[in-house]
N, C-alpha and C positions, 0 to 999 in steps of 0.2 A: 434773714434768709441765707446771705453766705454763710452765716457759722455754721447755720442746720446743712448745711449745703456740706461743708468743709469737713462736718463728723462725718457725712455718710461716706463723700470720698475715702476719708482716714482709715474708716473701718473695712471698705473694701479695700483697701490695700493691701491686708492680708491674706487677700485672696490670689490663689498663680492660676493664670487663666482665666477665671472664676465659670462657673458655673453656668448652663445655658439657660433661657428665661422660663422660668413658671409660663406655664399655657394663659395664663390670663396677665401675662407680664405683654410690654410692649417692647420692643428690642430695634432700633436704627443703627446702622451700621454704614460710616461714611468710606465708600467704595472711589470716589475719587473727589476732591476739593480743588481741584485747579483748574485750568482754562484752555486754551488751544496752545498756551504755551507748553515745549515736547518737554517738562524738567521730570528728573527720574524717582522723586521726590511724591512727587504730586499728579495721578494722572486725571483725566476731565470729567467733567461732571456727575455722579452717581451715585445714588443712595441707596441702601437696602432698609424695608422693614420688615420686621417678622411679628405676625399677633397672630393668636393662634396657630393654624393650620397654615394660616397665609403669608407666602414669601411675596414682597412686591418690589418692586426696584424702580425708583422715581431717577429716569434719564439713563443712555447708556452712553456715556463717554467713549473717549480713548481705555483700554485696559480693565472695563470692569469685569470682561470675562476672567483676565488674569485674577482680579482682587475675588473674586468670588470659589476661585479654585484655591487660593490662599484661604481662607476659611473653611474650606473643606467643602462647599456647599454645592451640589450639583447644576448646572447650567440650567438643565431642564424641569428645576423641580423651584421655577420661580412660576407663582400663579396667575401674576400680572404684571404689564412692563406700561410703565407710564412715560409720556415725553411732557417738558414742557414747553419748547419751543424746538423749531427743528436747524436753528444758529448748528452747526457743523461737528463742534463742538460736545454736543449733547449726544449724539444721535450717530457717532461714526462706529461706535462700540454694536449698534445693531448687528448689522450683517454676521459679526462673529458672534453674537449671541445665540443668535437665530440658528446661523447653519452650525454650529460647535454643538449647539444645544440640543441638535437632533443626532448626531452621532450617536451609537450603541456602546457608548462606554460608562465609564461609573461618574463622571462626569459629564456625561451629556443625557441622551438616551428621555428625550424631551416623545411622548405617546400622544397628545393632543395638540392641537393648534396652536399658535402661538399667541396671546391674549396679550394687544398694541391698545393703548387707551392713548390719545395726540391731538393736538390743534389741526385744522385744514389743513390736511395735506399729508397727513400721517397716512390714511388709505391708499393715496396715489404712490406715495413712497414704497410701503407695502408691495404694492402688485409691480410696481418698476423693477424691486429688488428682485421679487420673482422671476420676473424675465431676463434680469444679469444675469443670476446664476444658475440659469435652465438648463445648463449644462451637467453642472456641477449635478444638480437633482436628478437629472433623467438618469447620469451614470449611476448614482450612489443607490438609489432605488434599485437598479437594473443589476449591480456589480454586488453591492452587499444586503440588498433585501431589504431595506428601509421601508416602515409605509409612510406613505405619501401625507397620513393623517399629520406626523407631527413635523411636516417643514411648510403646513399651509399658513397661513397668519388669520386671526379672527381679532379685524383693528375696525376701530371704531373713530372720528372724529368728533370729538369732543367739545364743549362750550363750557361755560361756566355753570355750576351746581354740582348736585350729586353725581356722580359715572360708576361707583361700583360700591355693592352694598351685598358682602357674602360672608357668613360664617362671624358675624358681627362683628365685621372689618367693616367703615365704611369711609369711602374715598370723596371727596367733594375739592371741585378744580376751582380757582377760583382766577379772573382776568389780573392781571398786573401792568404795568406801565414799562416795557422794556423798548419804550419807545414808539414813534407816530408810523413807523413804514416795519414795523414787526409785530403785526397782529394775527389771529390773536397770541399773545403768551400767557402761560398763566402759571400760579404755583399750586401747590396742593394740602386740604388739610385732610390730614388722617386721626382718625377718632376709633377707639376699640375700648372699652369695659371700662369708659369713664374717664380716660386718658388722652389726651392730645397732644399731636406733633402736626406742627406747620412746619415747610418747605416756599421760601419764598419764590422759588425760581429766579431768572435773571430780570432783576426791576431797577429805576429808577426809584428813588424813594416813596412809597406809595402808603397812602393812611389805611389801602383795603386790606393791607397784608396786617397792618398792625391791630384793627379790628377784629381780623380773623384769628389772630395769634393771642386776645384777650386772656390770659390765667392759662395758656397754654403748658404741657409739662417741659416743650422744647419746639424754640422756633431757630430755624434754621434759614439763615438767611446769607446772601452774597456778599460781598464788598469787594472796592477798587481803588486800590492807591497808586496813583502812574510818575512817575518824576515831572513837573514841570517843567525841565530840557530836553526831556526825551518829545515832547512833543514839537517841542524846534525842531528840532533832526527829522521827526516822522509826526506829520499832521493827522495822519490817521486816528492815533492816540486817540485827538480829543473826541470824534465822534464815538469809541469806546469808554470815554472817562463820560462821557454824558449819556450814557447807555444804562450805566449803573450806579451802586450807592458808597458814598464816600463814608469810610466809620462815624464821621461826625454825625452824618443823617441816619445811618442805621445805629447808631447810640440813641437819637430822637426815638426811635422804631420802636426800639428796647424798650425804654424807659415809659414807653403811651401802652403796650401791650403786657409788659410788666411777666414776660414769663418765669418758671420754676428756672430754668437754665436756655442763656441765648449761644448759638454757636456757629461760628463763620465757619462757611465752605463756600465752595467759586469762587475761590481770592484772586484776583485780578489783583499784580504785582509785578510792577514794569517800571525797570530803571535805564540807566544809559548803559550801565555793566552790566550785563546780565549775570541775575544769582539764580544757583537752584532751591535755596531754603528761603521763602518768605519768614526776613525777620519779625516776629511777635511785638516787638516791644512798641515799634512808631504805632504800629497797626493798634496796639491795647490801648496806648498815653491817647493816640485822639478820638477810639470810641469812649475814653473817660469825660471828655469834654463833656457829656452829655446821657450818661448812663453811668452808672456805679453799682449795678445788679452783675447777679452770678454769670461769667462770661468764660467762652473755650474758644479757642483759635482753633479749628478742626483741621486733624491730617487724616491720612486716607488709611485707613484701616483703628481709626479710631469707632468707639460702640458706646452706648447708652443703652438701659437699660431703667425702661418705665415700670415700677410699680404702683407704692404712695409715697414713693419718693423714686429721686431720677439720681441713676451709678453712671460714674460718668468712667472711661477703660481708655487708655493707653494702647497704640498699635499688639504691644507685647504683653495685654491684660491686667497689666500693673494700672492702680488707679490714676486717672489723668488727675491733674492741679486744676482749679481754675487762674485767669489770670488777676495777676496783682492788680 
């Protein structure tokens, strides 16, 4: 599997930029792999997919408005916005999605509602935020003619199973383990024209996600490496370090689910010195303990590309390596 793996990288490498995906191609695009931590490197949680017609974005961190203008891709011309838990983290990137994404510019200029698929409590957030910025709406309505259609929100609170099934996209949430007093969380699998990508959201190690990720073409999953001193200094840590999955366990994940290519985003990476580059190498050496299948450390503006086989793309379109 890695050599088949390893030509297809090779040969996309001759590619500059490469090429945007066939209509019946699958396309994720990691819009941010970090955590609440502010590094410039890495901003929080957010994914794009594109299959078909359908742009979807699974979480809106810190800066995925920014990552999504960096691709060129207009704010308002994403068809669904999924959460999967509403940790702070996820979910601060809303507000500027929402209201950026109704502006009348070539980057915004969002004509329908805004389509929120979220755990308990996505709804009540929804109409809260409305009330924040009732300001901001009555003027921009009233000052530059906005209609009212596209800063409404059309959110749903969500359970686990299917939640969206359009244009033969379909979305299915499924519950995960991010703990006893954080429910529900969940991640998500997305399936189009034969192809699959799991999202595990933020878990402890859970056997549902690796079920769900069975022969998948890409599961995407968390992981947390914290320094064992730092947690002397700040106890908090450890109820974080037990929140989530150590590569050791998510090498288990790997190795039971057995996908085309597995690749970390949410890296939770917390030392006594704080760095802005999560180093790769601790983080590859102990999910090896335990998996030895096609493996990427994801940075943020990295891309995949599903056909019958998975491209794996570098921030700058150059093909990404896996790791050793």
């Amino acid at each position: 599997m890695r050599s088949l793996m390893g030509l297809v990288l090779a040969l996309a490498g001759a590619m500059v930029g490469f090429a945007p995906a066939n209509a019946a191609d699958l396309k994720v695009t990691l819009l941010g792999t970090g955590t609440p931590t502010p590094r410039l490197s890495s901003f929080s949680a957010s994914t794009l997919v594109e299959a078909g017609p359908e742009r979807l974005i699974f979480d809106l961190g810190r800066g995925s408005t920014i990552r999504l203008y960096q691709k060129k891709i207009p704010l308002g011309s994403i068809t669904a916005h999924f959460i999967t838990h509403l940790h702070s983290d996820h979910i601060v990137g809303l507000p500027d999605m929402w209201l950026s994404g109704w502006l009348g510019t070539p980057w915004g200029s969002r004509q329908s509602p805004m389509v929120i698929f979220g755990p308990k409590g996505t709804v009540a957030m929804t109409e809260n935020l409305t009330k924040a910025f009732s300001e901001d709406i009555r003027i921009r309505i009233a000052d530059e003619g906005y209609s009212p259609v596209g800063i409404a929100f059309a959110a749903t609170d969500i359970e686990s199973g299917l939640v969206y099934d359009h244009n033969g996209v379909k979305v299915t949430a499924i519950e995960v383990n991010h703990g006893e007093k954080i429910k529900p969380a969940l991640g998500y699998v997305v399936e189009f024209d034969g192809k699959k990508v799991v999202l595990s959201g933020d878990t402890k190690p859970d056997p549902r996600v690796a079920k769900a990720a069975e022969g998948a073409d890409l599961l995407i999953h968390e992981v947390a490496m914290i320094d064992p001193e730092l947690l002397k200094t700040f106890p908090s840590y450890r109820a974080i370090e037990d929140h989530h999955t150590s590569p050791e366990e998510a090498g288990r994940i790997f190795s039971e689910a057995k996908p085309k290519l597995a690749v970390y985003s949410h890296i939770v990476f917390a030392t006594v010195k704080p760095v802005q580059d999560v180093p790769e190498d601790v983080l590859v050496a102990r999910t090896r303990a335990n998996y030895q299948g096609p493996l990427i450390v994801g940075r943020d503006l990295m891309s995949f590309v599903i056909s019958d086989h998975v491209e794996a793309f570098a921030p700058d379109g150059t093909a990404a390596s896996l790791a050793p």
